[in-house]
Predicted model as a PDB file, atoms N, CA, C, CB and O in Angstrom, pLDDT in the B-factor column:
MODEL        1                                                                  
ATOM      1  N   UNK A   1     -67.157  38.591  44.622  1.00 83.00           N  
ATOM      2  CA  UNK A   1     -67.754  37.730  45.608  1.00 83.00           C  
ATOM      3  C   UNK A   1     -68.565  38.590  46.576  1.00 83.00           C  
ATOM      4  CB  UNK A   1     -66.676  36.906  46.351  1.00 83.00           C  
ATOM      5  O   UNK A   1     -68.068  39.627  47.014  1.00 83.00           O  
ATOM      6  N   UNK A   2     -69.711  38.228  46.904  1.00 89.00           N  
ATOM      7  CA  UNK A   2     -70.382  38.878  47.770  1.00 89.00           C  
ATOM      8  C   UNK A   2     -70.514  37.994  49.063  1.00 89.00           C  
ATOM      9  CB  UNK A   2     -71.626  39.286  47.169  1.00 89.00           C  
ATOM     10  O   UNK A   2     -70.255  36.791  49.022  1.00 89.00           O  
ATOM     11  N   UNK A   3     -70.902  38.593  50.151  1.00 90.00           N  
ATOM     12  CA  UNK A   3     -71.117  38.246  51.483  1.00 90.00           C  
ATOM     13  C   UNK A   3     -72.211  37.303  51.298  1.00 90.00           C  
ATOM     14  CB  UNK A   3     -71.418  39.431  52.442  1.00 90.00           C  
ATOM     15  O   UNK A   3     -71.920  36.346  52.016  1.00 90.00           O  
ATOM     16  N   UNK A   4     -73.469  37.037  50.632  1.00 93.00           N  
ATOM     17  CA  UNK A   4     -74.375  36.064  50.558  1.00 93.00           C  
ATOM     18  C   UNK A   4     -74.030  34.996  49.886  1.00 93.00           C  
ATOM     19  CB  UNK A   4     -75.411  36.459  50.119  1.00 93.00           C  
ATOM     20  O   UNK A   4     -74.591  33.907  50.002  1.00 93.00           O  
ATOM     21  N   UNK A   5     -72.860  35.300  48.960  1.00 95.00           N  
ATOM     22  CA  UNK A   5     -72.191  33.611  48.283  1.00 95.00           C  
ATOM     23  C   UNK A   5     -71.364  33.367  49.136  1.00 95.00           C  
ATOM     24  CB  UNK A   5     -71.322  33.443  46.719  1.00 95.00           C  
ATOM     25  O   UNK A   5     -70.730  32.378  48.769  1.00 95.00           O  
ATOM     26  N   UNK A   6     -70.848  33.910  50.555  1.00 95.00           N  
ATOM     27  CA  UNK A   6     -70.012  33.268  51.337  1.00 95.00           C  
ATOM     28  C   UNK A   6     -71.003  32.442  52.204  1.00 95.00           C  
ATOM     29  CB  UNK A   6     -69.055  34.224  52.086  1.00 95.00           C  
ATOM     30  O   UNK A   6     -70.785  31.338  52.703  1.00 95.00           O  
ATOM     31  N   UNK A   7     -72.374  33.347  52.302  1.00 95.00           N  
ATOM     32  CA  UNK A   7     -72.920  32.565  53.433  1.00 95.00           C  
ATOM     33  C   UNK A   7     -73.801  31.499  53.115  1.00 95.00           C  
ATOM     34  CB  UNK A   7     -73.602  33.379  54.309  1.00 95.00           C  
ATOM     35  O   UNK A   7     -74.838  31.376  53.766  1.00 95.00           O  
ATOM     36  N   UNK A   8     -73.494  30.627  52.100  1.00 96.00           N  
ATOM     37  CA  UNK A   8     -74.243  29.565  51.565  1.00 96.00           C  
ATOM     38  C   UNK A   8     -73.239  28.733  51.184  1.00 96.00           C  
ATOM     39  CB  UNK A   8     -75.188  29.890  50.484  1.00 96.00           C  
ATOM     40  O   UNK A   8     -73.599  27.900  50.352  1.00 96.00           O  
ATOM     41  N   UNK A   9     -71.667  28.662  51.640  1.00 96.00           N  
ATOM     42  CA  UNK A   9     -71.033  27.653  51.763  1.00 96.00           C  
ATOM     43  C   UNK A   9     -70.984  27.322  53.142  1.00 96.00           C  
ATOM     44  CB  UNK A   9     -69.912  27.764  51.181  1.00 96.00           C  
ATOM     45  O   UNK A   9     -71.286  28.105  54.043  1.00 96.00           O  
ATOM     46  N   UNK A  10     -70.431  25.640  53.363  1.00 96.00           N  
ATOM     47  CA  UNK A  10     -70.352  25.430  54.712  1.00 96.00           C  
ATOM     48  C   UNK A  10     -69.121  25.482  55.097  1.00 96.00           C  
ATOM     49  CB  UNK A  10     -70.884  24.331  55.118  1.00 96.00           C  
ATOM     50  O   UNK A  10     -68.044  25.460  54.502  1.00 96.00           O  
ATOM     51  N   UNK A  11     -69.495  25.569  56.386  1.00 96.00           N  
ATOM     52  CA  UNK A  11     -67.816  25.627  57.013  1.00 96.00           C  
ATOM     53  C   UNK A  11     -66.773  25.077  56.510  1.00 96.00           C  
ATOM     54  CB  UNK A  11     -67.610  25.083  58.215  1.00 96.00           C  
ATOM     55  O   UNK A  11     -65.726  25.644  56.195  1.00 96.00           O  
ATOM     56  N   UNK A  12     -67.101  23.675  56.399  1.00 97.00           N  
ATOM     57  CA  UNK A  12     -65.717  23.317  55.518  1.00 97.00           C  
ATOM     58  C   UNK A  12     -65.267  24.046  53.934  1.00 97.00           C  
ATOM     59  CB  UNK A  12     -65.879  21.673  55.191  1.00 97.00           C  
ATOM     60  O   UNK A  12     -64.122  24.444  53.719  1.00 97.00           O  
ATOM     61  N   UNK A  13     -66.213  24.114  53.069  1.00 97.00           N  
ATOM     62  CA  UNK A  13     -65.900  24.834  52.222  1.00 97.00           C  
ATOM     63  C   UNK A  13     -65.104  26.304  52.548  1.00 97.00           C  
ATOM     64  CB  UNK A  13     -67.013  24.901  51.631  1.00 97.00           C  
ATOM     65  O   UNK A  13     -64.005  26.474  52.020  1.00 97.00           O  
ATOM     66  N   UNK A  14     -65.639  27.300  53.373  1.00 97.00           N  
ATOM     67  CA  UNK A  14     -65.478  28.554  53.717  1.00 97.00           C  
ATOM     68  C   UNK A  14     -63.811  28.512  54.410  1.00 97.00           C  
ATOM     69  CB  UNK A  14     -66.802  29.019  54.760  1.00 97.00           C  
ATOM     70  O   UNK A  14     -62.962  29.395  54.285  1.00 97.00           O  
ATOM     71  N   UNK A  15     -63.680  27.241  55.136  1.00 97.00           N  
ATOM     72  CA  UNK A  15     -62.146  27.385  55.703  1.00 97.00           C  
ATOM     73  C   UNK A  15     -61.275  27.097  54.663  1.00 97.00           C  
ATOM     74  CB  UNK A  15     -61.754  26.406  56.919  1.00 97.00           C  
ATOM     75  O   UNK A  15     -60.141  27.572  54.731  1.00 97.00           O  
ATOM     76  N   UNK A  16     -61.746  26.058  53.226  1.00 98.00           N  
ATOM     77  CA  UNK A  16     -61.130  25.714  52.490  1.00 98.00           C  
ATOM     78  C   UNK A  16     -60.645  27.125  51.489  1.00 98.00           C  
ATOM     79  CB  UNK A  16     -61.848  24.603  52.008  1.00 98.00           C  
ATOM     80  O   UNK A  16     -59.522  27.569  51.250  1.00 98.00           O  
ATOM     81  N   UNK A  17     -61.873  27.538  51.089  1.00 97.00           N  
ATOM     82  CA  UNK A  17     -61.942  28.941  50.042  1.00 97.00           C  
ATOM     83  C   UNK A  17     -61.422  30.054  50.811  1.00 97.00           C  
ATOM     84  CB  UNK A  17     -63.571  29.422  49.501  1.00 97.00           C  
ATOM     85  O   UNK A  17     -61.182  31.130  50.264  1.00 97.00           O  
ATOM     86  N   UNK A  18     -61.195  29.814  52.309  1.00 97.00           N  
ATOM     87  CA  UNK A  18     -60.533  30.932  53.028  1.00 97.00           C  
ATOM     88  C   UNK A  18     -58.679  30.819  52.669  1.00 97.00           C  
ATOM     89  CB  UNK A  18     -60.972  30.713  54.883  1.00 97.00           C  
ATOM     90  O   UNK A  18     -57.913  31.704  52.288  1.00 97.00           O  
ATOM     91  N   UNK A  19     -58.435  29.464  52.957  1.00 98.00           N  
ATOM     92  CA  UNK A  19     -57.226  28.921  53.260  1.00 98.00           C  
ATOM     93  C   UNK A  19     -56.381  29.138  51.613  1.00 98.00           C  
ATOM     94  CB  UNK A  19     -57.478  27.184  53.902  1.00 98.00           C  
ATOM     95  O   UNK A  19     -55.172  29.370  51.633  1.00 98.00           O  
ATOM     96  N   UNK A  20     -57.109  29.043  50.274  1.00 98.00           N  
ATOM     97  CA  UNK A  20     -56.996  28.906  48.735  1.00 98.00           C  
ATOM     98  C   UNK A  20     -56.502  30.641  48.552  1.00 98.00           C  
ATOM     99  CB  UNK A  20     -58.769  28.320  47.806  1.00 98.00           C  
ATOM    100  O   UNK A  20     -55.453  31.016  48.028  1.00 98.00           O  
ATOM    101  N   UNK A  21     -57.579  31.522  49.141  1.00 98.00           N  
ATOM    102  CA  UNK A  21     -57.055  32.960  49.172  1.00 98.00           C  
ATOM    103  C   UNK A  21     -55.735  33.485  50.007  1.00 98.00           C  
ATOM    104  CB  UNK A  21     -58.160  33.723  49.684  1.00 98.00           C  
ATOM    105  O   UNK A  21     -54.871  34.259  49.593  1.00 98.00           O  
ATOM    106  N   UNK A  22     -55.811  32.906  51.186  1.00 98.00           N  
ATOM    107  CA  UNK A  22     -54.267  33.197  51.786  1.00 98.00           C  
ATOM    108  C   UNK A  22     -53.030  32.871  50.771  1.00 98.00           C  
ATOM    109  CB  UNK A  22     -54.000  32.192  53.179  1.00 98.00           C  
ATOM    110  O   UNK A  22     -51.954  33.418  50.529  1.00 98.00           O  
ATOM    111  N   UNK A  23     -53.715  31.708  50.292  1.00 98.00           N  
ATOM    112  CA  UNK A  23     -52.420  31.057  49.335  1.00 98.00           C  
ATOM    113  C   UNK A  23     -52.065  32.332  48.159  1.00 98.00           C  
ATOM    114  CB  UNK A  23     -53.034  29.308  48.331  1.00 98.00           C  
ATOM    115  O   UNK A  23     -50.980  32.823  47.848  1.00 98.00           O  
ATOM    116  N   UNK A  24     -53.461  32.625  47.666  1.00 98.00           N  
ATOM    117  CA  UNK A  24     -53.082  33.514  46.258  1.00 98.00           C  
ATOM    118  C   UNK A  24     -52.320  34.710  46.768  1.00 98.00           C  
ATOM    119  CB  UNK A  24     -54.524  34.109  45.314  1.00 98.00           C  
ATOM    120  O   UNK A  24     -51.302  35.325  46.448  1.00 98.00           O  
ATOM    121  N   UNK A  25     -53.222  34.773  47.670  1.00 98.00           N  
ATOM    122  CA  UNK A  25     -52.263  36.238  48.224  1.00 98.00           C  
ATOM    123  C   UNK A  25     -50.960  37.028  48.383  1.00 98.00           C  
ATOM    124  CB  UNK A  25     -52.304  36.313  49.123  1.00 98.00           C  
ATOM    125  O   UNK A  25     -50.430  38.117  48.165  1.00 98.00           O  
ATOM    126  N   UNK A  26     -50.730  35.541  49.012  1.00 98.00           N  
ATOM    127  CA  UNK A  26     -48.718  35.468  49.256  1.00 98.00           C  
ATOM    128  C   UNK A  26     -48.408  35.234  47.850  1.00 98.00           C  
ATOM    129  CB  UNK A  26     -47.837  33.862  50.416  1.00 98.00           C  
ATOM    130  O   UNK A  26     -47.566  36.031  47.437  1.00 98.00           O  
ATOM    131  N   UNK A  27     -48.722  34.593  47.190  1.00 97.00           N  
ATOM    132  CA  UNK A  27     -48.127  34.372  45.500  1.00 97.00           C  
ATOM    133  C   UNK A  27     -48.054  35.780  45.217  1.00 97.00           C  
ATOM    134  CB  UNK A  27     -49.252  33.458  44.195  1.00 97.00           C  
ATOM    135  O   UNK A  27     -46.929  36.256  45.067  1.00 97.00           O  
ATOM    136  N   UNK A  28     -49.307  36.713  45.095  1.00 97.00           N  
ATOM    137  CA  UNK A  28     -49.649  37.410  44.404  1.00 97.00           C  
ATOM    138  C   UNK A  28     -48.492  39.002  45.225  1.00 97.00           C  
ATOM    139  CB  UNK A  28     -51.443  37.248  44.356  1.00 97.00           C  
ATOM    140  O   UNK A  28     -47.993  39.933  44.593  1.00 97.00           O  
ATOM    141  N   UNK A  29     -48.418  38.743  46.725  1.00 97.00           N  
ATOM    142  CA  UNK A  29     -47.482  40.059  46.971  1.00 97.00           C  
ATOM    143  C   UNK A  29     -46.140  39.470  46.346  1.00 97.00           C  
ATOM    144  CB  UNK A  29     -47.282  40.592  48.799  1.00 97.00           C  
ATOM    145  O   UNK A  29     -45.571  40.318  45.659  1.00 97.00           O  
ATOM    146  N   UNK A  30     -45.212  37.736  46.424  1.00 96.00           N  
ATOM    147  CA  UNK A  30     -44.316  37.747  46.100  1.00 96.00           C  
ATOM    148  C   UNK A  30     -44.207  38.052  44.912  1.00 96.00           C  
ATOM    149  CB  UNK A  30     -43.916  36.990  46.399  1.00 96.00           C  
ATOM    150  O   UNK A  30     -43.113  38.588  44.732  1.00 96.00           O  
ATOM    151  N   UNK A  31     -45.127  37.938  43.492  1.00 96.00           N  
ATOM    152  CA  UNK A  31     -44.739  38.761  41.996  1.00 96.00           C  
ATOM    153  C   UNK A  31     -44.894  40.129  42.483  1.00 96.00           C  
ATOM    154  CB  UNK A  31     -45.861  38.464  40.498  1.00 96.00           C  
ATOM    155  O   UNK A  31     -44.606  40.762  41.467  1.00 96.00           O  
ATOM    156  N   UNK A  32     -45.211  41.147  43.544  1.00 95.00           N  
ATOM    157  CA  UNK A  32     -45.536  41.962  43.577  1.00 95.00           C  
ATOM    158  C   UNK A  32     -43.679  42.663  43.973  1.00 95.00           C  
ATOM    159  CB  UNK A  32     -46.900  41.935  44.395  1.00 95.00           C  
ATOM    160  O   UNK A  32     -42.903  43.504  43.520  1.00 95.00           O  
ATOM    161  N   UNK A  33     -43.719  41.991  44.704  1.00 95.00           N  
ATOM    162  CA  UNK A  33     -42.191  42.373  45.325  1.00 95.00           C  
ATOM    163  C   UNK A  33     -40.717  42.095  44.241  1.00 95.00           C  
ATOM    164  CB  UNK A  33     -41.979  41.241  46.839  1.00 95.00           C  
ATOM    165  O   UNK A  33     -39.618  42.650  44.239  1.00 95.00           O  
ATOM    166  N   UNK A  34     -41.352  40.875  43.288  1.00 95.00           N  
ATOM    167  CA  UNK A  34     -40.406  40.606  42.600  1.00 95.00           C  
ATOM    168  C   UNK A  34     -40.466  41.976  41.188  1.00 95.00           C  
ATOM    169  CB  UNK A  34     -40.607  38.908  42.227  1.00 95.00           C  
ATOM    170  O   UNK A  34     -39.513  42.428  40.553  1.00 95.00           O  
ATOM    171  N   UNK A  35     -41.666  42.264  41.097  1.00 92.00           N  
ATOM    172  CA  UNK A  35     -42.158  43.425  40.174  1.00 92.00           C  
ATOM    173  C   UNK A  35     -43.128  42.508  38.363  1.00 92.00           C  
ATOM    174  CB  UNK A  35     -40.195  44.577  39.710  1.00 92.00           C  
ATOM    175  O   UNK A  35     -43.492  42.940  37.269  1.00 92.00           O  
ATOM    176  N   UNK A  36     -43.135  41.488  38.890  1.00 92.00           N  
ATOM    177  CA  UNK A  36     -44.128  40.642  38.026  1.00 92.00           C  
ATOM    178  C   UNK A  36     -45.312  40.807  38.433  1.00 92.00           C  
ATOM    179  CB  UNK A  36     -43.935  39.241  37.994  1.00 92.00           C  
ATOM    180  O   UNK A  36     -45.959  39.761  38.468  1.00 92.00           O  
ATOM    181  N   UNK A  37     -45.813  41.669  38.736  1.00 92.00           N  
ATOM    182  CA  UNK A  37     -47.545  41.193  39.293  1.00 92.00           C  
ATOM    183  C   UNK A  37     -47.996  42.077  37.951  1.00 92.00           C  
ATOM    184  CB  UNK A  37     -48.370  41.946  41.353  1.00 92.00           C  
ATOM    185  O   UNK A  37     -47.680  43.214  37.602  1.00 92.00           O  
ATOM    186  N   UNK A  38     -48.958  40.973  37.284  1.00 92.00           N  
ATOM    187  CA  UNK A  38     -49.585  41.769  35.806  1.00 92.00           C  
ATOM    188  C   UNK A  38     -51.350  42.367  36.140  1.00 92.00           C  
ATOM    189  CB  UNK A  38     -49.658  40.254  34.186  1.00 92.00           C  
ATOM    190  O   UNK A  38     -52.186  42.791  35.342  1.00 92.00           O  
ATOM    191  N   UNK A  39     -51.422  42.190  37.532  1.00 94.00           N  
ATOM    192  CA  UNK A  39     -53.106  42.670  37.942  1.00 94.00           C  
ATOM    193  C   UNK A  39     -52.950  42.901  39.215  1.00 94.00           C  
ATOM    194  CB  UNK A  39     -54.447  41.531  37.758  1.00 94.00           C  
ATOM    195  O   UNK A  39     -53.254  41.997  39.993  1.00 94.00           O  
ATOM    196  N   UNK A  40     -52.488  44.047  39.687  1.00 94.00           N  
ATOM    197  CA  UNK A  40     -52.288  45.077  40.936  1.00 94.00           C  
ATOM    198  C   UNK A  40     -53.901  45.259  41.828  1.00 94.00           C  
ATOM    199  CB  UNK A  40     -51.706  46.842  40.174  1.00 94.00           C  
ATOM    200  O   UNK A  40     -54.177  45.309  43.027  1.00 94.00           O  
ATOM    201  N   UNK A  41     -54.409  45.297  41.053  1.00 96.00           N  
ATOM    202  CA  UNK A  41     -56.202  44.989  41.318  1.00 96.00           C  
ATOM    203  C   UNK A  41     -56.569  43.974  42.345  1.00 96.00           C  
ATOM    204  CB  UNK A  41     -56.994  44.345  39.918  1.00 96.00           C  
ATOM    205  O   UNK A  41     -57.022  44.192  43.469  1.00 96.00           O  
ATOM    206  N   UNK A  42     -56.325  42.931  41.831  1.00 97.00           N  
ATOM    207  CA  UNK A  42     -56.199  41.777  42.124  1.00 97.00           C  
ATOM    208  C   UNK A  42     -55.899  41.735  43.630  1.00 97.00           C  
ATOM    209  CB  UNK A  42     -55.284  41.205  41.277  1.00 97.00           C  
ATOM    210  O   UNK A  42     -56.818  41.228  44.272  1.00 97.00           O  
ATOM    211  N   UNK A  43     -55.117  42.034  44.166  1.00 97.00           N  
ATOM    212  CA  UNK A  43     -54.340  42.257  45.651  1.00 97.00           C  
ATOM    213  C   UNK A  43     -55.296  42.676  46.438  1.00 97.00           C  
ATOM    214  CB  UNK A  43     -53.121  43.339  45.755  1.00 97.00           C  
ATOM    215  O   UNK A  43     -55.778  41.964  47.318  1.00 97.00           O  
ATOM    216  N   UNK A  44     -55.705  44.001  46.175  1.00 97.00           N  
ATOM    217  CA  UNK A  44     -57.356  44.483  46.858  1.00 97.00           C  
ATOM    218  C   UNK A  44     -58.063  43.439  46.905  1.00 97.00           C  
ATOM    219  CB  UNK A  44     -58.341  45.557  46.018  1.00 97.00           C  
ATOM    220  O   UNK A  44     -58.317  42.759  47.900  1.00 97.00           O  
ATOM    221  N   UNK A  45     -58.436  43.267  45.714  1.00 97.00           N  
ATOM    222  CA  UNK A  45     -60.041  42.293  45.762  1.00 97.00           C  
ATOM    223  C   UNK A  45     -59.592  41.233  46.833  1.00 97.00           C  
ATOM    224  CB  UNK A  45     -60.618  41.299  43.963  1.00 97.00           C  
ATOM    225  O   UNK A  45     -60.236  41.048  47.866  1.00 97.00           O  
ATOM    226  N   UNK A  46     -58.787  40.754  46.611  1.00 97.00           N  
ATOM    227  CA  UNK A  46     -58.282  39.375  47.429  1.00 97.00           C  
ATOM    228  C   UNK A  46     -58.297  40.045  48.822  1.00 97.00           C  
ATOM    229  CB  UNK A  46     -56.548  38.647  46.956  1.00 97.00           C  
ATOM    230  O   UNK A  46     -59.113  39.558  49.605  1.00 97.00           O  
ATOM    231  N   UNK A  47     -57.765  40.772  49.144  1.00 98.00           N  
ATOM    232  CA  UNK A  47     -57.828  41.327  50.834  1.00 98.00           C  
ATOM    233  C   UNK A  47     -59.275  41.743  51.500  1.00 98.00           C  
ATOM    234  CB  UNK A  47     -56.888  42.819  50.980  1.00 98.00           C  
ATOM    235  O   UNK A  47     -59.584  41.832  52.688  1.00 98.00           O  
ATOM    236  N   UNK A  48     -60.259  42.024  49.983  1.00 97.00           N  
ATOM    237  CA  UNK A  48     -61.669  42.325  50.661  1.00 97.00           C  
ATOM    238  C   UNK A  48     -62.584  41.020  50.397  1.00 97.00           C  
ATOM    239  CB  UNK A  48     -62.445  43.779  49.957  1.00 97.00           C  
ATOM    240  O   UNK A  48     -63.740  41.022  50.821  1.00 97.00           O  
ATOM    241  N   UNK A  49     -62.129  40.031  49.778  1.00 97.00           N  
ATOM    242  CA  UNK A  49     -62.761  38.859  50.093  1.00 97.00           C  
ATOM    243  C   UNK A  49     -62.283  37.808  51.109  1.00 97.00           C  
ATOM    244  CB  UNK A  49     -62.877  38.299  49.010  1.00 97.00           C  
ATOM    245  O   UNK A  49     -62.904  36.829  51.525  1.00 97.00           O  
ATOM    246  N   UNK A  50     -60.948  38.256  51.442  1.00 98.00           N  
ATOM    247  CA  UNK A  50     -60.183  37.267  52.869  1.00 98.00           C  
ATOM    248  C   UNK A  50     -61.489  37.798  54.078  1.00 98.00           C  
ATOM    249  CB  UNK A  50     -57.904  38.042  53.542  1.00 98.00           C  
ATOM    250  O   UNK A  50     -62.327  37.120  54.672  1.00 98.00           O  
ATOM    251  N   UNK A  51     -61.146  39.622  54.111  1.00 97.00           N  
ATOM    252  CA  UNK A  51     -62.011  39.826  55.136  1.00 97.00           C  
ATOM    253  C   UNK A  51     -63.294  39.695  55.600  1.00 97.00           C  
ATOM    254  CB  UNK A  51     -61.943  40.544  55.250  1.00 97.00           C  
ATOM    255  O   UNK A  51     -63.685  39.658  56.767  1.00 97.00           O  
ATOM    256  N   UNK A  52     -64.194  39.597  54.106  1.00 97.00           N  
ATOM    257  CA  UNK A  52     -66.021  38.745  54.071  1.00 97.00           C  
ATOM    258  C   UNK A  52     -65.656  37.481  54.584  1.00 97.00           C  
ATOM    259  CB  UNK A  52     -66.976  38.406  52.247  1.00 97.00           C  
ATOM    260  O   UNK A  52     -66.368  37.125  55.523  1.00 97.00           O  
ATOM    261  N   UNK A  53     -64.799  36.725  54.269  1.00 97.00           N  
ATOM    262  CA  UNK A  53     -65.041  35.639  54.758  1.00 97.00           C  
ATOM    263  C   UNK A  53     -64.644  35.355  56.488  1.00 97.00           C  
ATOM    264  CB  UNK A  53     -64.379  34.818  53.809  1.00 97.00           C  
ATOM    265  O   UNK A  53     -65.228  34.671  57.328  1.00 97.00           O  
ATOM    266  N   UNK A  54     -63.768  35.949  56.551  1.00 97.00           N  
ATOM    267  CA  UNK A  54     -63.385  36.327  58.012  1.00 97.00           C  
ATOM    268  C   UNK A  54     -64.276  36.947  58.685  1.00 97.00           C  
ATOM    269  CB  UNK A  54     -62.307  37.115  58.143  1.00 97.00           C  
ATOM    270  O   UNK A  54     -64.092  36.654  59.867  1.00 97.00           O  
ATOM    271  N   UNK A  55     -65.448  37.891  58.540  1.00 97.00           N  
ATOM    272  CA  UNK A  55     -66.788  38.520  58.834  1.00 97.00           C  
ATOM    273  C   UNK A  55     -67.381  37.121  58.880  1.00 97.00           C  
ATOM    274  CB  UNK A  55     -67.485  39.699  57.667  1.00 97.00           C  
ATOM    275  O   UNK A  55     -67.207  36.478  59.916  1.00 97.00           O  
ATOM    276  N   UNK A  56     -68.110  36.536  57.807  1.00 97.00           N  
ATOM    277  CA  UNK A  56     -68.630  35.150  58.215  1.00 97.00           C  
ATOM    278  C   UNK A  56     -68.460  34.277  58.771  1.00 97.00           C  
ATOM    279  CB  UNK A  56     -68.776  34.626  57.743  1.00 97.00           C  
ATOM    280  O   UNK A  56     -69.362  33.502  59.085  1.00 97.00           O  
ATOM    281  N   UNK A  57     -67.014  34.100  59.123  1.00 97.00           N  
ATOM    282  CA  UNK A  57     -66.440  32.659  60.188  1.00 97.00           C  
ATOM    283  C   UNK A  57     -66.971  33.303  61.181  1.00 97.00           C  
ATOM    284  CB  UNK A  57     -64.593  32.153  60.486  1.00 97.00           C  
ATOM    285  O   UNK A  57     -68.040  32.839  61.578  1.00 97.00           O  
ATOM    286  N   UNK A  58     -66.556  34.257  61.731  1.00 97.00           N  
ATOM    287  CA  UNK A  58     -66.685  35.249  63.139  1.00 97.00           C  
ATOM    288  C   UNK A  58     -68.405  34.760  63.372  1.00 97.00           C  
ATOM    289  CB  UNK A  58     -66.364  37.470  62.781  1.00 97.00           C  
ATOM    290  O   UNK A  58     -68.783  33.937  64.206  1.00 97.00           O  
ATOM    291  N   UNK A  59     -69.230  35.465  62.456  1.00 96.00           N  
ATOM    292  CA  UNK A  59     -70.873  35.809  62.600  1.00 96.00           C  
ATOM    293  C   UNK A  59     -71.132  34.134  63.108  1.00 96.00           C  
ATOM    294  CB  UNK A  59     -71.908  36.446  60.753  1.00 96.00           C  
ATOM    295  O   UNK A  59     -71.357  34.144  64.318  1.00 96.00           O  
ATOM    296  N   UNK A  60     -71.160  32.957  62.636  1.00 96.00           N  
ATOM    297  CA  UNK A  60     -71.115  31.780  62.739  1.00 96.00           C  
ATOM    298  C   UNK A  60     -70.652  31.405  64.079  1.00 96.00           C  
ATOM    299  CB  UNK A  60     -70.445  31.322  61.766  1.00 96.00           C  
ATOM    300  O   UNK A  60     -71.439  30.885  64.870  1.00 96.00           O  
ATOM    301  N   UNK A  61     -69.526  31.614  64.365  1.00 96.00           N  
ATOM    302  CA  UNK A  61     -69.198  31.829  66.060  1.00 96.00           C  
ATOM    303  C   UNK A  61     -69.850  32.008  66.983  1.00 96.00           C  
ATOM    304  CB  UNK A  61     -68.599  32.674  66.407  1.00 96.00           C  
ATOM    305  O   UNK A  61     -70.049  31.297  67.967  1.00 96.00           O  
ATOM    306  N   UNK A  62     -70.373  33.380  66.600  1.00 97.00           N  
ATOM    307  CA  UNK A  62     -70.900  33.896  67.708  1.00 97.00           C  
ATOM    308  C   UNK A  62     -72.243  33.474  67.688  1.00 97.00           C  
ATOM    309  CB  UNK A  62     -70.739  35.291  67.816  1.00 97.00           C  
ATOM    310  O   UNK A  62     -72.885  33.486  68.739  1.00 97.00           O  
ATOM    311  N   UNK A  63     -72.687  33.152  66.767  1.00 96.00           N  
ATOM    312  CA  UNK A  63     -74.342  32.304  66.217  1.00 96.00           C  
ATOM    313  C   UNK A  63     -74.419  31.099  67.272  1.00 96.00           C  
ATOM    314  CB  UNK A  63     -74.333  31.433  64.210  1.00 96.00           C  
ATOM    315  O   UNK A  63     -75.339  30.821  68.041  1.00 96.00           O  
ATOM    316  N   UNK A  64     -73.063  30.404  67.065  1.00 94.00           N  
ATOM    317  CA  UNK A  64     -72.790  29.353  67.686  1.00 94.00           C  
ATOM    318  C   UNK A  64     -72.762  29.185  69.558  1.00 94.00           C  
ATOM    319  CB  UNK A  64     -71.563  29.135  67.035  1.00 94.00           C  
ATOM    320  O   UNK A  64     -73.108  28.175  70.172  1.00 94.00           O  
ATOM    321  N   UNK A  65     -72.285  30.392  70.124  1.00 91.00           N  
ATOM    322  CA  UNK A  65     -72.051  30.412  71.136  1.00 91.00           C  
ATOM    323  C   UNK A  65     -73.227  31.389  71.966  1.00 91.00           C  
ATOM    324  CB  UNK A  65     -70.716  30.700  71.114  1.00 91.00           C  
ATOM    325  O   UNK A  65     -73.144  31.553  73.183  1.00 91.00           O  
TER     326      UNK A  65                                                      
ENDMDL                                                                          
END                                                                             
């Protein structure tokens, strides 16, 4: 995912596709903790696309204000 496919959803989408990654996340540390996680990878990518999108809510903010 890149920063320009975040910034061509709208807000509602972006809180939705924000809110869908928190979800995987916690799934993805609890197989991690349980010792089932079959894509360790996976965990990264997900933490550097929580934070693009968290960069874009922010930029939008401050656009806003």
């Amino acid at each position: 995912m890149k920063a320009r496919d975040v910034r061509e959803w709208t807000d509602d989408e972006l809180r939705a596709q924000l809110d869908q990654a928190r979800r995987e996340l916690f799934q993805l540390r609890v197989q991690q903790s349980v010792g089932h996680l079959e894509n360790p990878a996976r965990v990264r990518q997900l933490r550097r696309d929580i934070a693009r999108m968290l960069t874009v809510q922010t930029e939008r903010r401050i656009a806003k204000a």
